[in-house]
One Martini backbone bead per residue (centre of mass of N, CA, C, O) as a GRO file, in nm:
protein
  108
    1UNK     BB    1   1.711  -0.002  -0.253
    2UNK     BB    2   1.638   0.204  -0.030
    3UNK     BB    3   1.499   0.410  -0.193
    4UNK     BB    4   1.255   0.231  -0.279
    5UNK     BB    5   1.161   0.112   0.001
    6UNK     BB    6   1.085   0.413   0.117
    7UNK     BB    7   0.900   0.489  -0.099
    8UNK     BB    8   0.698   0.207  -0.050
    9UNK     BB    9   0.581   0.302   0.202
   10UNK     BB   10   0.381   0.472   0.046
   11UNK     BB   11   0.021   0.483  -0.040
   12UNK     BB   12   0.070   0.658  -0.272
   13UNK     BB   13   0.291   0.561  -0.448
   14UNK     BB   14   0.188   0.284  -0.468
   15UNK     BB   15  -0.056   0.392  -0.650
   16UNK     BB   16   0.115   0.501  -0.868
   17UNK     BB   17   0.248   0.234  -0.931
   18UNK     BB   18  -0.029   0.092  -1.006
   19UNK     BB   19  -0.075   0.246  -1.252
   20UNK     BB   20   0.165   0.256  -1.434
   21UNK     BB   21   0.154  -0.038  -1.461
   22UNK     BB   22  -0.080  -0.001  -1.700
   23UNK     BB   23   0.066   0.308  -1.774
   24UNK     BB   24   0.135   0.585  -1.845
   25UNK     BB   25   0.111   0.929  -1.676
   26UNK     BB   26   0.033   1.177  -1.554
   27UNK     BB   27   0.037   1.402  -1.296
   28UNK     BB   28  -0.304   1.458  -1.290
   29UNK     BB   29  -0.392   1.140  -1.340
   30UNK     BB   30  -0.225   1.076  -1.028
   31UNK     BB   31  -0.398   1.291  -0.867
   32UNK     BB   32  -0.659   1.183  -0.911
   33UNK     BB   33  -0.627   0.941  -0.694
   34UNK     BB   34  -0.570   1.132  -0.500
   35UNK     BB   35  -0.612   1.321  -0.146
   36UNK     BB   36  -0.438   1.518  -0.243
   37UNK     BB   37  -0.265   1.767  -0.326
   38UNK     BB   38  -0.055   1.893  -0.576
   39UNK     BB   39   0.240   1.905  -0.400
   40UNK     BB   40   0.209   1.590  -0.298
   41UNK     BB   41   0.260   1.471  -0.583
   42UNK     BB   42   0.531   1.624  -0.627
   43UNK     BB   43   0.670   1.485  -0.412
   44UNK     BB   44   0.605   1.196  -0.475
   45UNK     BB   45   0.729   1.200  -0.805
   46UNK     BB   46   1.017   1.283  -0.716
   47UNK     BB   47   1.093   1.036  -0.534
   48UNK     BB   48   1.053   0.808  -0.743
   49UNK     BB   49   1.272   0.916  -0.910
   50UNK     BB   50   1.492   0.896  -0.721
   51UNK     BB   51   1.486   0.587  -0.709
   52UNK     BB   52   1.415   0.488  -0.993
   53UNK     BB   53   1.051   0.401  -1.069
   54UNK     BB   54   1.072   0.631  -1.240
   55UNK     BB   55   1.023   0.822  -1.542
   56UNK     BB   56   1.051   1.148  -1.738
   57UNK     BB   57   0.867   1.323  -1.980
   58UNK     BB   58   0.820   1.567  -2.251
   59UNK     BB   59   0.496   1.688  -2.338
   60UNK     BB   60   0.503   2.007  -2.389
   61UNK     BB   61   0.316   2.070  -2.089
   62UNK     BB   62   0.375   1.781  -2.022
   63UNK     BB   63   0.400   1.504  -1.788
   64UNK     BB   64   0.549   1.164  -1.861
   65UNK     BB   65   0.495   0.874  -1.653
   66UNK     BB   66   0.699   0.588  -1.580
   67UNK     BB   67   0.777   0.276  -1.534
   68UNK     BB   68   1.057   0.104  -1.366
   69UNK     BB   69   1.132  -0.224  -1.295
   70UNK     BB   70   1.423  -0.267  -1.175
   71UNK     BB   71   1.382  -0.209  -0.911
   72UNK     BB   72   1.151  -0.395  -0.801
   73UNK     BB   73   1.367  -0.652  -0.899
   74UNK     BB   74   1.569  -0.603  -0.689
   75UNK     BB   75   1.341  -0.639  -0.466
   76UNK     BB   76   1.232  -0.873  -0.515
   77UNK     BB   77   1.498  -1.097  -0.496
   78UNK     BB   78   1.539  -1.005  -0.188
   79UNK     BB   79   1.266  -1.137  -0.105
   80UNK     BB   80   1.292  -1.420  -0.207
   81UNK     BB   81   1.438  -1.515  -0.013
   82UNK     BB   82   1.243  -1.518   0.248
   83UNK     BB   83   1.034  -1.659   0.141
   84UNK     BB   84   1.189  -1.933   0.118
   85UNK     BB   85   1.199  -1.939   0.430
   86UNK     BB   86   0.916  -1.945   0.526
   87UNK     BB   87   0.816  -2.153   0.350
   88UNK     BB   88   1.004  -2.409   0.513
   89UNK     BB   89   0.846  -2.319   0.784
   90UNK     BB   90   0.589  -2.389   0.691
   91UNK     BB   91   0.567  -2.679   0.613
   92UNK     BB   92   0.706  -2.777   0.907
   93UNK     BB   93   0.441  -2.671   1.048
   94UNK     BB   94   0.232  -2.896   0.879
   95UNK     BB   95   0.366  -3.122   0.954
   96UNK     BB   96   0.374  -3.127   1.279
   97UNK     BB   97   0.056  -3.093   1.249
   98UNK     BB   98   0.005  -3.361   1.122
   99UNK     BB   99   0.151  -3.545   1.302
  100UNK     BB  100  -0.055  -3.472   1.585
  101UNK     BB  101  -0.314  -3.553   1.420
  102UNK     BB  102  -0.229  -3.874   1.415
  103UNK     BB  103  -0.137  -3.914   1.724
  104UNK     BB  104  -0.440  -3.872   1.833
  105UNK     BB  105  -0.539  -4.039   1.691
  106UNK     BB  106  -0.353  -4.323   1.803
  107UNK     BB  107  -0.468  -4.262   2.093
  108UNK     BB  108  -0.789  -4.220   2.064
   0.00000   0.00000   0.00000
């Protein structure tokens, strides 16, 4: 999971795997989104493979990149612990925001 994370950290990789969210997608057509060389693109599209986010495979002359969602979800899952977390806090703190202009209203 540390190499998915390290992966989408950066905003070229997450535009590429927003694009193949869509479907697959040669090497041209991802470089295509992107203001970077395209040597920058295959260290990006590398990054991807090695992570695990990205397979490719090859068509005649053409590389195509497909994404892979298990680490995806592997990441969803762990996020999803926090955001319950967050959750349970966000409520307690509308829960007291509520309390307090009640407490207000019934004072003023």
């Amino acid at each position: 999971m540390e190499a998915a994370l390290r992966a989408l950290a950066d905003d070229s990789r997450r535009t590429m795997l927003e694009a193949l969210a869509e479907g697959p997608a040669t090497a041209g057509e991802l470089a295509a989104l992107l203001p970077i060389a395209r040597p920058g693109v295959s260290r990006h599209l590398r990054v991807l493979r090695e992570a695990g986010l990205v397979e490719v495979r090859q068509e005649a002359q053409r590389r195509i990149y497909s994404l892979r969602p298990e680490p995806l979800a592997e990441v969803n899952d762990w996020l999803t612990h926090y955001l319950a977390s967050w959750d349970q806090r966000l409520d307690a703190l509308h829960t007291e925001i509520a309390r307090g202009k009640r407490e207000r209203r019934s004072t003023g």
